[in-house]
C-alpha positions in Angstrom: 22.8 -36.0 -19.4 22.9 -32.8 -21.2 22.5 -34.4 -24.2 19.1 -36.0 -23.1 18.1 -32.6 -21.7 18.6 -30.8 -25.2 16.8 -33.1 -26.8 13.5 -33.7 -24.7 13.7 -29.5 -24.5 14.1 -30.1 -28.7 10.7 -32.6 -28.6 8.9 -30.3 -26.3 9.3 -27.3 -28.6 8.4 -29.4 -31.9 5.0 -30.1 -30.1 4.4 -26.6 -29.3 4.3 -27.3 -25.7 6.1 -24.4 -24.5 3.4 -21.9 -26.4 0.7 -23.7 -24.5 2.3 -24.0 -21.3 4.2 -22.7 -18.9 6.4 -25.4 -18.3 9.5 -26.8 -15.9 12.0 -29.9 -17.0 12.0 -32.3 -14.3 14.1 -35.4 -13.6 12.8 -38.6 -12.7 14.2 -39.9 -9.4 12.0 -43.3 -8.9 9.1 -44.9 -7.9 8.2 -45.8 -4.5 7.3 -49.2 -4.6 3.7 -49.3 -2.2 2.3 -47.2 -4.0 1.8 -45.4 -7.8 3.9 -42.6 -6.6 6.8 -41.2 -8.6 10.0 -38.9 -7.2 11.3 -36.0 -9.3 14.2 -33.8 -8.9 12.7 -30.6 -8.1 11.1 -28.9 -5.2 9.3 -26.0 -3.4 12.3 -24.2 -3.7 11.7 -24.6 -7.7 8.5 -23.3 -8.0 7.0 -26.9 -7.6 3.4 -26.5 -5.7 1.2 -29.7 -5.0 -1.4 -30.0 -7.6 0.6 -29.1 -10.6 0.0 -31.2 -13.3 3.0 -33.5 -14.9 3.7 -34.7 -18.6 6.0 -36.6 -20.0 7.5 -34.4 -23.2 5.1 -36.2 -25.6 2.2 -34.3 -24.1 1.4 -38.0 -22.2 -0.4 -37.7 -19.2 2.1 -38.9 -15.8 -0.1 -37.1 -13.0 -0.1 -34.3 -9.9 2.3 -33.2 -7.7 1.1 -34.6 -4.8 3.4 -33.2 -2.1 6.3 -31.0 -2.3 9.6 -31.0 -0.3 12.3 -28.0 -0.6 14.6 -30.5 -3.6 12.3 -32.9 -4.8 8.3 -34.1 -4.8 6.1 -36.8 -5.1 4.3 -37.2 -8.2 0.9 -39.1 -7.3 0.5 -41.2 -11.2 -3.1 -41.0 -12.3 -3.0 -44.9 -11.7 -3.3 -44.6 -8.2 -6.3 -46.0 -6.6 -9.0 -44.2 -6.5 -7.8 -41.0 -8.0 -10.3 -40.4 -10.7 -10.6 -37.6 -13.3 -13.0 -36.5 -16.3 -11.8 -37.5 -19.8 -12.7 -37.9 -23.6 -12.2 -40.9 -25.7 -11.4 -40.6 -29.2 -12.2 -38.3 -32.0 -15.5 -38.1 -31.0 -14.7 -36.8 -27.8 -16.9 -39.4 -25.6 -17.1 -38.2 -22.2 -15.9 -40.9 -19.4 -14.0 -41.2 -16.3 -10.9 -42.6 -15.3 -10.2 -44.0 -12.2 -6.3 -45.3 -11.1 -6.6 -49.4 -10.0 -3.3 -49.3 -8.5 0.1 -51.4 -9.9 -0.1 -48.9 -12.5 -3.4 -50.0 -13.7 -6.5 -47.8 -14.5 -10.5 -48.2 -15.8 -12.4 -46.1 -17.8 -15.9 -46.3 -16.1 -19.3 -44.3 -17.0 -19.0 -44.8 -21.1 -22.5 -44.8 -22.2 -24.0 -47.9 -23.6 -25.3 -46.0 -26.7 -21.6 -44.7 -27.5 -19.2 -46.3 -30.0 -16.0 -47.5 -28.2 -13.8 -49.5 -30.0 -10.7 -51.1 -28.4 -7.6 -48.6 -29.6 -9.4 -45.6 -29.4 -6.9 -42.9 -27.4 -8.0 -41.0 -24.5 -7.7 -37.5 -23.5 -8.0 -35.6 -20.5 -10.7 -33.2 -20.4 -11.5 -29.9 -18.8 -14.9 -30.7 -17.0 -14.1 -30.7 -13.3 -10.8 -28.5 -14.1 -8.4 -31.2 -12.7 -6.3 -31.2 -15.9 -5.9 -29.1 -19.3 -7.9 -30.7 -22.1 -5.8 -32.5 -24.3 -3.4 -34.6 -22.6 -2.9 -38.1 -24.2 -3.5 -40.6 -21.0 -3.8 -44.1 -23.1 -6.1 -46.0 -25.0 -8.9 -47.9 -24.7 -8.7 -52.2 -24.1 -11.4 -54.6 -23.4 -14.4 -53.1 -23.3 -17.0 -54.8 -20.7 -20.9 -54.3 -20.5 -22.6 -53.7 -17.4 -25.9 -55.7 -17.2 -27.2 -53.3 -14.4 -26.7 -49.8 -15.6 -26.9 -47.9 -18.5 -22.7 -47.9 -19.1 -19.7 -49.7 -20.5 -16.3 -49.8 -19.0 -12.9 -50.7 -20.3 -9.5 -51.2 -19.5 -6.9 -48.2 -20.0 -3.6 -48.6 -21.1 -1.4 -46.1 -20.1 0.6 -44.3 -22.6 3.7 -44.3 -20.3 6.2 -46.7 -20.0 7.4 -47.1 -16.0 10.2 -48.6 -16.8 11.8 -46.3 -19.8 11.0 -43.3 -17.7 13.7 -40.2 -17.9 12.3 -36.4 -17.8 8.9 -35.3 -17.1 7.3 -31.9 -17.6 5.7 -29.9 -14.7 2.8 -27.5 -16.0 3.7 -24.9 -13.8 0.0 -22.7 -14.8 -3.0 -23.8 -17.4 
């Protein structure tokens, strides 16, 4: 177990996280099963405060502290339904939205029509409505739908976290 500590700590500082960030290692406990809620090992009693944004070590997006308890917390996965957040797709930092579908499923929604999306293209938090630091990878871009009624696209997001190969997470303690 320390083993696996050292080296997501080793990952983490290769990525310059820890100049970025303040940050806190967190173990994940499991998932509760209703909904697309995740259990880590830490707590109010660690300096864990609902709201906090959580990472996986490869700067990949998991989601917010959603509710604190004194040894562990609930970690509300940006897949939930309904939670939705500002982010940019690709290089040329297209402005969209994500919202959670629930099952671990998510939609970008409100890509203009006019904008080049190609299926691939990554996906990065952004800052506008200062729910998470800009930057984060969250996934990328899949099947890409027109909408006959308004002026936007939409497109399946595939998450760049795997639920079932799921070890440490980051908590981003201040950004």
């Amino acid at each position: 177990e320390l083993e696996k500590e050292n080296r997501v700590l080793r990952e983490a500082l290769s990525l310059g996280l820890r100049e970025e960030f303040d940050l806190k290692l967190v173990r994940f406990l499991g998932k509760d099963s209703s909904e697309d809620v995740f259990l880590i090992d830490k707590g109010s009693e660690d300096g864990i405060k609902e709201g906090q944004v959580v990472i996986l070590p490869e700067k990949v997006l998991i989601g917010k502290v959603m509710k604190t308890y004194s040894n562990f917390s609930k970690v509300k996965v940006f897949t939930f339904k309904n939670f939705s957040f500002d982010v940019e797709i690709g290089e040329s930092e297209i402005t969209a939205l994500v919202k959670g579908q629930g099952n671990f499923r998510a939609k970008v929604e409100l890509i203009p029509k006019e904008k080049q999306v190609l299926s691939g293209d990554k996906v990065f938090t952004s800052s506008l409505g200062r729910n998470f630091p800009k930057g984060i990878l969250v996934g990328e871009i899949e099947n890409i739908k027109d909408s006959n009624i308004s002026g936007f696209k939409w497109a399946n997001l595939k998450p760049y976290f795997d639920k079932r190969k799921l070890d440490y997470f980051f908590v981003i303690l201040n950004f």
